[in-house]
Residue, then its C-alpha position, 0 to 999 in steps of 0.5 A: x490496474x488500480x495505483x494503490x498508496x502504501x502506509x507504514x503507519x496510521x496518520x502517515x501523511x506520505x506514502x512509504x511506496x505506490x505501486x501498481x497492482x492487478x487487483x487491490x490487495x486485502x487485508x491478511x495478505x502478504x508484498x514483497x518487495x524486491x531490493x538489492x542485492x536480491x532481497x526482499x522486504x515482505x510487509x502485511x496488509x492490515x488495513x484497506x481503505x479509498x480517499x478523496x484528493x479533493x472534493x468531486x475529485x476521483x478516489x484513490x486505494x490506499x493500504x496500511x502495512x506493517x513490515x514482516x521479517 
């Protein structure tokens, strides 16, 4: 299961959330979260990408959303 970093924005230098999923979302795709009392934050999927923590070191998912009412 790939562990993707979420962005709000570009240039963010914090993850919104990482989460873990069965396979890496795509572009156009919609998440909903889930947050209480029973609600849900649904966010779009609008840009994909991989990074490098350091050099020689392994790549990690990354996924830009914007949040959808």
């Amino acid at each position: 299961m790939p562990l993707v970093e979420a962005f709000d924005h570009e240039g963010a230098l914090k993850p919104l959330f990482t989460a873990e999923f069965e396979s890496l979302p795509r572009i156009g795709e919609y998440l909903s979260i889930d947050t209480p009392p029973g609600y849900f934050k649904y966010y779009n999927v609008v840009e994909v990408w991989h990074r490098q923590d350091t050099e020689g070191g392994g790549f990690r998912a990354c996924i830009r959303v914007e949040e959808s009412d």
